[in-house]
C-alpha positions in Angstrom: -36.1 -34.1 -76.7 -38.0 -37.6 -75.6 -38.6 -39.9 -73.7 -38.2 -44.0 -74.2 -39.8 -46.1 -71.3 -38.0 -49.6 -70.0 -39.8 -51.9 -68.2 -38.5 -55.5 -66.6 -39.9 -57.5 -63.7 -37.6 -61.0 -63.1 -35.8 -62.8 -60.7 -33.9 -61.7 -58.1 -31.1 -64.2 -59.1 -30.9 -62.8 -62.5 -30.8 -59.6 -61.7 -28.1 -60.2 -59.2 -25.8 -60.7 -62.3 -24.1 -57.7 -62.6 -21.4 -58.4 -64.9 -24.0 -58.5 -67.7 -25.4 -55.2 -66.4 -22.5 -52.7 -66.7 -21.0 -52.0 -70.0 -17.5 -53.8 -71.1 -14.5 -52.0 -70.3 -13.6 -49.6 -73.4 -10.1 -51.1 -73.1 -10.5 -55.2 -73.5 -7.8 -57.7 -71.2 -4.5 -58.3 -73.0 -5.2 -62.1 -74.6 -4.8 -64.6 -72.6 -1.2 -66.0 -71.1 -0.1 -69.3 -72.4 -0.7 -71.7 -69.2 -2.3 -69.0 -67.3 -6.3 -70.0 -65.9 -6.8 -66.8 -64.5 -6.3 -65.1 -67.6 -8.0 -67.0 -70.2 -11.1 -66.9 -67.8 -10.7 -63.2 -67.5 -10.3 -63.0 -71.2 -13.6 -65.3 -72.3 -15.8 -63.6 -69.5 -14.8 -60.1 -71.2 -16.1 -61.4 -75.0 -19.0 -63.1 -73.3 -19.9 -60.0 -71.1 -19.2 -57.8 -74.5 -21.7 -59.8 -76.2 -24.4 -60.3 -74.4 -24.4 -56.6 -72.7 -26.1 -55.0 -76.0 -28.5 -57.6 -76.0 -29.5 -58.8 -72.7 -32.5 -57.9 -71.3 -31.6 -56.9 -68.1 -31.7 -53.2 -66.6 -28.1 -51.6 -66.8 -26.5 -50.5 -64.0 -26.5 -47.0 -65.5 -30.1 -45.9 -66.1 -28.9 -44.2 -69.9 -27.6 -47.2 -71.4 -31.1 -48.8 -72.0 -30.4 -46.9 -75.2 -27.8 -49.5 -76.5 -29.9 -52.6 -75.9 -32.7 -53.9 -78.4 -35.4 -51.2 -80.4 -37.8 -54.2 -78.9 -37.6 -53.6 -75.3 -38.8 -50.1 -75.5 -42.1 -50.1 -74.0 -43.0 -46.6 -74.7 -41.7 -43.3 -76.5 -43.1 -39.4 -75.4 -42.3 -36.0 -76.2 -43.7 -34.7 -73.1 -42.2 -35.2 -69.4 -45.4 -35.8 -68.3 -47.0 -38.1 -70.0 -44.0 -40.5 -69.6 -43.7 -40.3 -65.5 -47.9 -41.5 -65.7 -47.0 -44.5 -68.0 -43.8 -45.0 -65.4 -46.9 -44.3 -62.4 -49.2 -46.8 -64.4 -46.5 -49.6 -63.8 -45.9 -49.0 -60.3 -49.2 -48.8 -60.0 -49.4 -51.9 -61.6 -47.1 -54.0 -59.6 -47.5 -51.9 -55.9 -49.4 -54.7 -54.4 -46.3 -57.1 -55.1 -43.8 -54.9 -53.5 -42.0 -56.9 -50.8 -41.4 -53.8 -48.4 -45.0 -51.6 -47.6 -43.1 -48.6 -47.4 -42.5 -49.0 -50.9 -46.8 -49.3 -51.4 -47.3 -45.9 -49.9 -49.4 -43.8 -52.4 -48.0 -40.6 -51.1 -44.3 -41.7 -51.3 -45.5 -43.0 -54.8 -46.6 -39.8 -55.6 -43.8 -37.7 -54.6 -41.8 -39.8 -56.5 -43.6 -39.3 -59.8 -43.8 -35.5 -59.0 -40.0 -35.5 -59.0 -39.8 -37.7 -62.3 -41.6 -35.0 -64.1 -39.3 -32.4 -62.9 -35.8 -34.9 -63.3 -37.5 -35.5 -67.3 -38.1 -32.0 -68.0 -34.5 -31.2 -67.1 -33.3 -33.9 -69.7 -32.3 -36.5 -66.5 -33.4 -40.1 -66.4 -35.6 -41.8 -64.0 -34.9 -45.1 -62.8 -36.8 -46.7 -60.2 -36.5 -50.2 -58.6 -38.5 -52.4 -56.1 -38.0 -55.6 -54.6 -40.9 -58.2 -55.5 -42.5 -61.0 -53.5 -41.1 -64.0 -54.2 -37.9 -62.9 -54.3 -38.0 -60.7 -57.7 -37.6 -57.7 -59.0 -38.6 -54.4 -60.8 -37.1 -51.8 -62.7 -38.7 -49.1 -64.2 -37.2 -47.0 -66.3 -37.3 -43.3 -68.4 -34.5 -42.4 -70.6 -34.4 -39.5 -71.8 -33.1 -39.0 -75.4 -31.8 -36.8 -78.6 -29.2 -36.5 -77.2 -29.0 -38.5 -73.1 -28.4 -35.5 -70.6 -25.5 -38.9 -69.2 -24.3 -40.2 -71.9 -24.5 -38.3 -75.3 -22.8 -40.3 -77.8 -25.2 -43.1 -76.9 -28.0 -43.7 -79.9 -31.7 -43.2 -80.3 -33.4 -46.6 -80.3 -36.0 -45.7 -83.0 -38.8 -47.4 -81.7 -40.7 -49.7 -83.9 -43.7 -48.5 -85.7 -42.6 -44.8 -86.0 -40.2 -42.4 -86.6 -37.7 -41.3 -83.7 -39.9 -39.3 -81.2 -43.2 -40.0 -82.2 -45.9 -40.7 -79.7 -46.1 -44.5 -79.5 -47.4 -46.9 -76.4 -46.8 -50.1 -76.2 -48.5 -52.3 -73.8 -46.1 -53.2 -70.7 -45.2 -57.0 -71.2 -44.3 -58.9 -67.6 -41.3 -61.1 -67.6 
């Protein structure tokens, strides 16, 4: 078992966009009715949702399916709990003094939550965590857990660039 970290900071706006957040149905819409708006839009926002989920940067709405999206937005791979809930700590450590709401900037609630991460990670769960910016933006933090996810086991390994699947390998957080 490991640990992949996930990191995005953006607009609110765009991250408002769930549609191209959740995973496409398993079962696509029948194609579309001849004359019929309503279901040729429903049947062109399906293929464009289908393609762009895999690929979009945004955070999915469920925490494991980081796992389908691009090897290049892993941010950081561990083998132990631990050290992937401080690289999740560095972040939010990182980005605490943009956080719109101060209870969100309390070191002890901070804290606690990291405390938990460690224990959720150990067990095989993911950690997600997510914070409204200044501005108005947002942040997601994210620790999947992975060979095979505790959520969803049929989803992949992303193999992380510049080693072989679990290795030890951090890579510097980028901002968006």
């Amino acid at each position: 078992m490991h640990h992949h970290g996930y990191l995005w900071s953006g607009p609110k706006d765009r991250f408002d966009n769930e549609a191209l957040r959740r995973p496409p149905h398993p079962d696509p819409p029948p194609p579309p009715a001849p004359d019929d708006p309503a279901s040729e839009r429903l049947f062109r926002r399906y293929r464009e949702v289908t393609g762009e989920f895999p690929v979009v940067d945004l955070p999915p709405l469920e925490t494991a399916y980081w796992l389908v999206k691009p090897r290049s937005l892993v941010r950081g791979t561990w083998h132990e709990a631990k050290e992937a809930a401080d690289w999740m700590g560095e972040r939010l450590t990182e980005y605490a003094h943009r956080f719109a709401s101060y209870r969100e900037r309390d070191v002890s609630r901070l804290a606690a939550l990291l405390n938990s991460a460690v224990e959720q990670l150990r067990d095989g769960r993911d950690v997600s965590f997510g914070a409204y910016l200044e501005r108005p933006s947002y942040l997601s933090v994210a620790v999947v857990t992975c060979s095979p996810n505790r959520a969803h086991p049929e989803l992949g390994c992303p193999d992380p660039p510049g080693g072989r699947e679990g290795d030890a390998v951090r890579t510097p957080s980028r901002r968006r």
